[in-house]
PLY file of the C-alpha trace (Angstrom):
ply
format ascii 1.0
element vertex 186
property float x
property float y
property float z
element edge 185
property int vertex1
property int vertex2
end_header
-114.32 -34.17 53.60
-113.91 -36.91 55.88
-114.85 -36.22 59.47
-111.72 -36.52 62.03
-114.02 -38.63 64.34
-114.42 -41.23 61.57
-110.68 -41.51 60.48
-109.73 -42.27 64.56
-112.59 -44.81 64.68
-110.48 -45.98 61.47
-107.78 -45.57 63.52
-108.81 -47.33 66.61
-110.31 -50.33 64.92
-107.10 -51.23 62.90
-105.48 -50.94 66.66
-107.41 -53.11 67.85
-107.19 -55.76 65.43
-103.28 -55.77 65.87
-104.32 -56.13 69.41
-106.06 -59.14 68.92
-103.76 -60.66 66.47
-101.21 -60.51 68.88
-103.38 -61.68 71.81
-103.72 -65.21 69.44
-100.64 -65.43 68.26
-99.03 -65.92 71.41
-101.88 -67.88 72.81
-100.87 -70.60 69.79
-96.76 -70.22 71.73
-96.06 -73.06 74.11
-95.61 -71.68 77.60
-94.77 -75.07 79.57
-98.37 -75.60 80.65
-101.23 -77.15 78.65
-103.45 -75.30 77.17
-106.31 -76.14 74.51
-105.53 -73.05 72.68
-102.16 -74.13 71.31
-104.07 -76.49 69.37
-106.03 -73.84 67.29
-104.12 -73.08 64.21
-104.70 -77.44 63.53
-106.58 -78.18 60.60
-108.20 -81.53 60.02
-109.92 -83.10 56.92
-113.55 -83.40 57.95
-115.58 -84.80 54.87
-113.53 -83.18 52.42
-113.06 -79.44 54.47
-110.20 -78.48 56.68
-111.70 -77.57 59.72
-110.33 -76.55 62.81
-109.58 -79.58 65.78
-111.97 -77.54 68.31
-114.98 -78.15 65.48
-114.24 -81.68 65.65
-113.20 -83.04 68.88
-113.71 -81.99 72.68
-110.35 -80.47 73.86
-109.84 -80.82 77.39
-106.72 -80.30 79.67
-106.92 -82.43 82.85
-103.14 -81.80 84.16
-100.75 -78.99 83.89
-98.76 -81.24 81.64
-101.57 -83.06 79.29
-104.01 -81.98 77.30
-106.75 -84.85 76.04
-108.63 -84.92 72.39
-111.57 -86.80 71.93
-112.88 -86.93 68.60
-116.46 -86.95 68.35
-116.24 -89.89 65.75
-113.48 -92.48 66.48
-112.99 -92.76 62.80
-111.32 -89.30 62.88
-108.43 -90.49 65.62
-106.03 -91.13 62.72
-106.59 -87.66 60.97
-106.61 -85.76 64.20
-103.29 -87.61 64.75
-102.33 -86.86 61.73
-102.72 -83.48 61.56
-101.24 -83.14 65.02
-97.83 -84.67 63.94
-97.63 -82.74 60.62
-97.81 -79.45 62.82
-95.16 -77.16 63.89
-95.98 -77.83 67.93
-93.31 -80.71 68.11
-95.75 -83.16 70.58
-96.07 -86.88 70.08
-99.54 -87.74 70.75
-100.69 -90.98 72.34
-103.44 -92.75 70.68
-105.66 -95.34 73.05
-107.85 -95.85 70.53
-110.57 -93.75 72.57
-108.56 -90.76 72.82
-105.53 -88.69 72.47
-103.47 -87.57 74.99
-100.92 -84.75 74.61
-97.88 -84.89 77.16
-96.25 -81.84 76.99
-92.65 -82.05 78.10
-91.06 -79.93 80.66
-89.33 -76.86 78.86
-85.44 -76.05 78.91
-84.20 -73.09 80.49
-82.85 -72.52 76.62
-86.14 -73.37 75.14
-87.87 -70.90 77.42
-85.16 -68.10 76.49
-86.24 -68.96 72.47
-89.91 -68.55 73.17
-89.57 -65.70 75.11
-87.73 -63.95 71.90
-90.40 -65.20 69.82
-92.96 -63.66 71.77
-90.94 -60.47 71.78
-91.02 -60.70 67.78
-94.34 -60.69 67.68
-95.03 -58.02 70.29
-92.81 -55.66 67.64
-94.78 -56.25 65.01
-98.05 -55.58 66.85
-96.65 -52.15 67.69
-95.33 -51.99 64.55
-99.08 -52.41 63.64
-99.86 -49.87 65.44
-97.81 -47.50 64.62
-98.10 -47.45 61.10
-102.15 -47.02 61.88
-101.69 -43.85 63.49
-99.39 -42.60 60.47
-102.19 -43.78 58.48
-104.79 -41.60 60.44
-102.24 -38.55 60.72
-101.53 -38.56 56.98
-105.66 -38.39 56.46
-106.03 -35.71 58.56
-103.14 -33.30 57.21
-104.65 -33.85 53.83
-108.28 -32.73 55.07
-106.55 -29.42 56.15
-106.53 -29.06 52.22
-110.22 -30.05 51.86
-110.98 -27.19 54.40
-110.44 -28.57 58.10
-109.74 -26.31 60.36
-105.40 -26.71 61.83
-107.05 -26.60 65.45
-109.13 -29.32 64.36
-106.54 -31.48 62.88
-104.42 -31.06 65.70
-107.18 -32.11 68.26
-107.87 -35.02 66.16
-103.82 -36.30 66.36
-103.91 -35.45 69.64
-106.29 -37.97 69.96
-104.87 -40.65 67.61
-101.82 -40.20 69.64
-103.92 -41.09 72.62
-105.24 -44.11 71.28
-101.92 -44.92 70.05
-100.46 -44.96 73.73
-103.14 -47.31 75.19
-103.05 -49.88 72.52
-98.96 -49.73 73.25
-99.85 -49.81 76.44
-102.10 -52.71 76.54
-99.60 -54.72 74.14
-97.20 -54.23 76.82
-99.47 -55.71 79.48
-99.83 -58.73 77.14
-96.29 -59.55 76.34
-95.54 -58.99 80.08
-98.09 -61.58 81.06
-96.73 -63.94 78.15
-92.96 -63.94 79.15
-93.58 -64.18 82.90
-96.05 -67.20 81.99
-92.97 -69.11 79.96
-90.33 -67.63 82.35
-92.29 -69.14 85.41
-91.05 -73.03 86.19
0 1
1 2
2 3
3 4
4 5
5 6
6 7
7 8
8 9
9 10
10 11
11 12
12 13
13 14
14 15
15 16
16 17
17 18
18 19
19 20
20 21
21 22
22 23
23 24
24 25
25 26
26 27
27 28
28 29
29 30
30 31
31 32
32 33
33 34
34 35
35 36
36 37
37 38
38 39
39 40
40 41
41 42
42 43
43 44
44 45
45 46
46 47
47 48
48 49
49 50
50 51
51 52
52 53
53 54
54 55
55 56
56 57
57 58
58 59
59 60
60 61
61 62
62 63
63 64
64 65
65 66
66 67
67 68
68 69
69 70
70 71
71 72
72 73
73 74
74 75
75 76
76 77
77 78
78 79
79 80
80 81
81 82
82 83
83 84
84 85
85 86
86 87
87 88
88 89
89 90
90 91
91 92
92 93
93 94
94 95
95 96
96 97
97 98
98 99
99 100
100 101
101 102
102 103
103 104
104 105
105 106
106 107
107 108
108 109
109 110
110 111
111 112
112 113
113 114
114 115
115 116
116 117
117 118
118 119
119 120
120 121
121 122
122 123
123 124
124 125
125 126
126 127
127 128
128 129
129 130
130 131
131 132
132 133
133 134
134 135
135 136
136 137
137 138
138 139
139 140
140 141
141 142
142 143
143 144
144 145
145 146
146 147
147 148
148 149
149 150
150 151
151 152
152 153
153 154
154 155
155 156
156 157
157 158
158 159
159 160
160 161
161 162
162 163
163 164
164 165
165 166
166 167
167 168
168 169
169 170
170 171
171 172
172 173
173 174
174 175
175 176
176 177
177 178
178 179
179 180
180 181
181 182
182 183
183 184
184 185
């Protein structure tokens, strides 16, 4: 029989990692200002491995609107660039020869709209996440009622999943609110 304190610790930790998947994802979504971690899902070659651009260049952002790469051998500049155009971010980069520079461009009222459903997207599959990780734990738990658990017991146990099914909505919530005013705000 499996203990009802280890199926919500079950519970909670495949929460949290739809949590966290969500909290990257829409760090990687363009909100109008720069920001080094919209750069993280780019791969570059480096000696025969893709590895990510942070493991291979300083990333700095010294404007709002710019964000600077400087490879920590010039002989990567062309990959970096590269890998930078072949992405799904739609920014030019400028290449001095010492290091690139990112503008990003003002976003459209219509562009902003699109981003904002995109985050939205992604905040329903997050809860979606969730969700089906609390069926998960409830469907353990009725079937240890067979193996002997007490009903009281089960019941305190989804009473708790159902708690720690609220606050990981809860805290989704929080981060697609931040997200959309962040994009919404000119």
């Amino acid at each position: 029989m499996i203990e009802p304190k280890q199926i919500q610790a079950e519970a909670s930790d495949k929460m949290m990692a739809a949590v966290m998947y969500l909290d990257d994802t829409l760090a990687q979504i363009r909100a109008g200002k720069a920001s080094a971690r919209i750069l993280d899902s780019i791969r570059v070659d480096y000696y025969g491995s893709m590895s990510p651009l942070a493991n291979v260049a300083t990333i700095t952002t010294p404007d709002a609107r710019t964000i600077q790469i400087m490879p920590w051998e010039k002989k990567m500049l062309s990959d970096i660039e590269r890998a930078i155009i072949n992405s799904n971010l739609g920014l030019a980069p400028n290449n001095n020869g010492e290091c690139i520079r990112l503008i990003l461009p003002p976003l459209t009222e219509e562009r902003r709209r699109d981003l904002a459903k995109q985050c939205k997207n992604e905040t329903e599959t997050a809860k979606v996440s969730v969700r089906n990780a609390r069926r998960d734990a409830i469907d353990v738990l009725k079937k240890q009622i067979k193996e002997g658990l007490p009903e009281d017991a089960e019941k305190d146990a989804e009473n708790e999943v159902q708690k720690l099914h609220d606050k990981f909505i809860k805290q989704i919530d929080e981060i697609y609110a931040k997200k959309e005013k962040e994009i919404m705000t000119v």
